[in-house]
N, C-alpha and C positions, 0 to 999 in steps of 0.2 A: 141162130145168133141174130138179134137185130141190126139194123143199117148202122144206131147208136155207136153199140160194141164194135160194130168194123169199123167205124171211122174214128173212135177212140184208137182201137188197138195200131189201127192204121200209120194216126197221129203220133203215136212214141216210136212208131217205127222207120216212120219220115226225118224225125228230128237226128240232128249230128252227132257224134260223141263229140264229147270234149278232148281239144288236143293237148295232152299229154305231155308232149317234146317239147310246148310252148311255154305251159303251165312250170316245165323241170326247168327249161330255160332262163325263165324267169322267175325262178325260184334261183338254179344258179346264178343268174346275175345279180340278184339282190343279194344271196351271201358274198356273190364275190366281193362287190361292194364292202359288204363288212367286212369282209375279209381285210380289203383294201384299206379299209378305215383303221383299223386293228395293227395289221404293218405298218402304217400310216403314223397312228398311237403310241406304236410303239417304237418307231426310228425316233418320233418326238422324245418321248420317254427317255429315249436313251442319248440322244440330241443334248435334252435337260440333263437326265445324269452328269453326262463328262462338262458339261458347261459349270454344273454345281461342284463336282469336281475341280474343275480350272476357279471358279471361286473362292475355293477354300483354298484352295493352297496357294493361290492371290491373297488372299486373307490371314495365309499363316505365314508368308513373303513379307506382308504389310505389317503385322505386327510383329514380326522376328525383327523389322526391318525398326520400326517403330522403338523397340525395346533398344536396339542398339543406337537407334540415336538419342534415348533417354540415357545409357549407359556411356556414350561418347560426350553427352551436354553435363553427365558428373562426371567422368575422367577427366573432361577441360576444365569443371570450375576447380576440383581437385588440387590438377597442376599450376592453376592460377594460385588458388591459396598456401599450396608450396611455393614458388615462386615469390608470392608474397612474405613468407616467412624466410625463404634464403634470404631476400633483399634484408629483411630486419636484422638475419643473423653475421649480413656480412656488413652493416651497420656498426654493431653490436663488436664484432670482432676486431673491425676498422680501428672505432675507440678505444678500446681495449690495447691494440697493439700502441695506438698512439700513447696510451697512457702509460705503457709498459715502454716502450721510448725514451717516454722523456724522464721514467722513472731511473732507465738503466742510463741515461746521460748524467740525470742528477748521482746516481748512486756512482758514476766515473768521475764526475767533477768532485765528490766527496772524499771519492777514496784521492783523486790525487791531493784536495787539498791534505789531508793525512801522511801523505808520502811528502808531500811538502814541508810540511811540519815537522815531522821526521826527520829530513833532511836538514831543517835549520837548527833545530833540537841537538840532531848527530855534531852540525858544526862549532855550535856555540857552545857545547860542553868539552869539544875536542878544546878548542883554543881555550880553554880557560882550565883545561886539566893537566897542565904543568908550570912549575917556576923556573925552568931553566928558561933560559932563550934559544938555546940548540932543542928543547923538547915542544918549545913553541914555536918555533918556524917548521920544526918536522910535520906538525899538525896542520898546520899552514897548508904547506904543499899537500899534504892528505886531501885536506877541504877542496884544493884547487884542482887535484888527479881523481879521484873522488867521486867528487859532487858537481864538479862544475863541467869536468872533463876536458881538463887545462892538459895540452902535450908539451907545449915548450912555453914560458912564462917565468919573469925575474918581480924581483922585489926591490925595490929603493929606497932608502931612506935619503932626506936632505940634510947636506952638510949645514955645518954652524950658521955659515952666512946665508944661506937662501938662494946661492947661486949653482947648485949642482945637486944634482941625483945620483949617488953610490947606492952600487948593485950589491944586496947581503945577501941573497938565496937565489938559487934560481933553478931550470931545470931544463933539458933537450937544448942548451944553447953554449955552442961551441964557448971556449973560453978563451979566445981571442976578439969573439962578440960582448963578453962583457965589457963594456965599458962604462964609464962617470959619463952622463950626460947632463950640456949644457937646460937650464931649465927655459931659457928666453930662447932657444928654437926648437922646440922639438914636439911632437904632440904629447908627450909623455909630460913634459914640463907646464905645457898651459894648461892640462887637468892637475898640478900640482899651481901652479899660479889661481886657477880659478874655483877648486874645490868641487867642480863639476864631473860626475864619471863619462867616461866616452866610452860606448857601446854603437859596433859595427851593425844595426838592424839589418840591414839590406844584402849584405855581401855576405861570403861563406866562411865562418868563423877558423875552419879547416884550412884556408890559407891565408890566413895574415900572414904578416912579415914581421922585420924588426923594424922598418920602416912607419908599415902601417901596420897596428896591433889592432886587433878583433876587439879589445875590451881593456880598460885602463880602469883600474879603480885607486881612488884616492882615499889613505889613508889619515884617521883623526885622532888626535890625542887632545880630549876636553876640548874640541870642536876646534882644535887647530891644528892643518893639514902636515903632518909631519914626513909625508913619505907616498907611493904608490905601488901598487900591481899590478903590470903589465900582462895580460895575457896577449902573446904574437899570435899562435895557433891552438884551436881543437884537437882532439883526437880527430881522425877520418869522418867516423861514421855519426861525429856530433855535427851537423850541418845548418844550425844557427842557435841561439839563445831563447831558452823559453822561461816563463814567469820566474820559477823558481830560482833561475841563473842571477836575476835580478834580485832578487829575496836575497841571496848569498851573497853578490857582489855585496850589498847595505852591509850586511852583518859581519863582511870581513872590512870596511869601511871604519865599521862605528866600532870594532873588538880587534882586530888583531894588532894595531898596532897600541892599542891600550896594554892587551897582554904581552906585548913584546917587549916595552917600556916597563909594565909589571915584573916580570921575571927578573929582568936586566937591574933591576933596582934592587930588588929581592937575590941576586947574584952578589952583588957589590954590597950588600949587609952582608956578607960570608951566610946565607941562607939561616941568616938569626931574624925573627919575629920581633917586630915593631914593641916597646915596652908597653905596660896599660897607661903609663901619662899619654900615649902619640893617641888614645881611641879616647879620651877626658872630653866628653864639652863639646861631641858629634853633632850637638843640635845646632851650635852656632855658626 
């Protein structure tokens, strides 16, 4: 063998091995590293996961949340447009009853004037539907118990001279109350001196007296006072005069004693009819 070959062979035999344990080491460290990196990656990974998790259902919070205040800005404007519509309909109603009001007032005020009417119709055919004078003063007092709701109430006529009031009918008054009354004191007498009716407005028609009468009406024959009607008292439950009492007082005024005079005339003909000369030349 040459010197060459020995100090070749020599020289690989000098040289170190390579260490192993450093090269693994270092090898495990750089995987651990990845490794490290990898867990690292992946705690991130999963970090992000539940983060993107927590944003969606932030996201489906927001718009669930979203959606309901779209659904609560129409259920208010909703209520507001009802709200608007009750206001129109209780408007609407308001009118309505007002109109229906004053309809059922007018259709009250109608039917009484009808019942009114009625009433003067009833009295003004009573008193003209007999020729006695005992069948027309019975009708009389009808009108007066009646229609007017006269309890106690007399009838006078004036004697020849114009100085006294004789009682001819009368009704609830003892009969040592009737008496002839002077016409120059008495209130019964100045609504026969002045052709003016006297009607109690204020006081309670239910207790007049004989003193002071609730309602005196003056009798006319061809617009000259022949006589009167005293009502003293109402029934109870009559507690003043309303329109119609008025209506009727005029109408037994201007008729009853026309028809009492009528009758009493038509008596005294023995109920004999006037001949055709008495109706000749009506025009003049």
């Amino acid at each position: 063998m040459s010197k060459e070959q020995k100090s070749h062979g020599s020289g690989k035999a000098d040289s170190s091995p390579p260490d192993l344990r450093k090269e693994r080491d270092q090898f495990l460290q750089t995987f651990s590293k990845g490794a490290k990196l990898t867990e690292e990656f992946i705690k991130d990974y999963e970090q992000m996961q539940r983060r993107m998790g927590e944003l969606e259902a932030e996201n489906t919070r927001l718009r669930a949340s979203l959606s309901a205040d779209t659904a609560m800005r129409d259920l208010m404007d909703k209520i507001d447009r009802l709200e608007h519509e009750k206001r129109e309909l209780l408007s609407r109603y308001r009118e309505a009853q007002a109109v229906s009001t004053q309809f059922s007032a007018r259709a009250e005020e109608v039917e009484s004037e009808f019942a009114n009417l009625a009433n003067l119709f009833v009295a003004s055919n009573q008193l003209h539907s007999s020729m006695s004078p005992r069948g027309v003063t019975r009708r009389i007092k009808e009108v007066l118990a009646q229609l007017v709701g006269a309890e106690r109430y007399c009838m006078y006529l004036v004697n020849a001279d114009g100085s006294e009031l004789v009682p001819i009918a009368s009704e609830g008054i003892a009969g040592d109350k009737l008496i002839t009354l002077r016409v120059d004191n008495s209130r019964v007498g100045e609504v026969l001196r002045t052709g003016i009716a006297y009607v109690d407005e204020e006081g309670d028609p239910s207790r007049g007296t004989l003193e002071q009468p609730s309602a005196v009406v003056p009798l006319s024959v061809d617009e000259k006072v022949v006589g009167v009607i005293a009502i003293f008292a109402t029934l109870a439950q009559k507690r003043k005069f309303f329109t119609i009492d008025f209506e009727l007082f005029k109408l037994l005024g201007q008729h009853a004693a026309a028809a009492l005079v009528a009758a009493s005339l038509f008596a005294q003909a023995e109920r004999k009819l006037p001949g055709l000369e008495a109706f000749l030349d009506l025009s003049v």
